[in-house]
C-alpha positions in Angstrom: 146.7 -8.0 -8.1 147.0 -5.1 -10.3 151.0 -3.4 -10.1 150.8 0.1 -10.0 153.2 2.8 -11.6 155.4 5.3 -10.3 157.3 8.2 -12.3 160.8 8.3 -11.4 163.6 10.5 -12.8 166.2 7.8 -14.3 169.7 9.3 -15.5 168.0 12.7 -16.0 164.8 11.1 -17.8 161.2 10.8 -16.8 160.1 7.0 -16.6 157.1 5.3 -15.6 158.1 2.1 -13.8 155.9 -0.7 -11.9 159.0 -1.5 -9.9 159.1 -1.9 -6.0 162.6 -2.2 -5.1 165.7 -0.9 -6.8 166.5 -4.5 -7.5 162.9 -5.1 -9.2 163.7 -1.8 -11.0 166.7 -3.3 -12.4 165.1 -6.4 -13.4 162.8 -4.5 -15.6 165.3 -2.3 -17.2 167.2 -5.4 -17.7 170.1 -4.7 -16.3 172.9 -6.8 -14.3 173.3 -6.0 -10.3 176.5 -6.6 -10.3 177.5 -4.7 -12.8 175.5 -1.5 -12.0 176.5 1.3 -9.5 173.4 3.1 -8.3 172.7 6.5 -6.7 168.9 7.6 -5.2 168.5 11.1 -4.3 172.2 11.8 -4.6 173.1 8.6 -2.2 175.3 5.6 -3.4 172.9 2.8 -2.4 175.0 -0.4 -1.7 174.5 -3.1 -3.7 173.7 -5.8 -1.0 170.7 -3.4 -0.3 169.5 -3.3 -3.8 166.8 -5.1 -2.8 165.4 -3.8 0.2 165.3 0.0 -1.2 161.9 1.0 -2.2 161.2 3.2 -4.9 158.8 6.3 -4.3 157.3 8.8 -6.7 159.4 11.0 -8.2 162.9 9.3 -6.9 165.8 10.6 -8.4 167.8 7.9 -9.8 171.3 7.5 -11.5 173.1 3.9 -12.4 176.4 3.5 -13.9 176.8 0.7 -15.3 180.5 -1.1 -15.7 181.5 -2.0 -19.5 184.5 -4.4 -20.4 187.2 -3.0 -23.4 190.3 -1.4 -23.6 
């Protein structure tokens, strides 16, 4: 089954992405769920609903991520 892509906007920049799900989305941007805080269309999403958010054209998108130091 061939994936389609979507353009979304991610931390001001245009992407292409073949993700479904915010959680699919982080998968391919390799990045941790637990350590990212993300925000769709100027809402927090929760992070137990990472992966039942869907991803549409053009979605705004902003993710924090959390970084260890001092």
């Amino acid at each position: 089954m061939e994936q389609k892509t979507k353009e979304l906007v991610i931390n001001g920049e245009s992407r292409l992405c073949a993700a479904h799900s915010l959680s699919d989305l982080l998968k391919e941007l390799g990045l941790g769920e637990s350590a990212v805080v993300a925000e769709i269309n100027g809402k927090i999403v929760s992070r137990q609903d990472f992966a039942v958010t869907i991803l549409a054209f053009g979605d705004k998108i902003e993710l924090a991520r959390f970084v260890g130091g001092g």
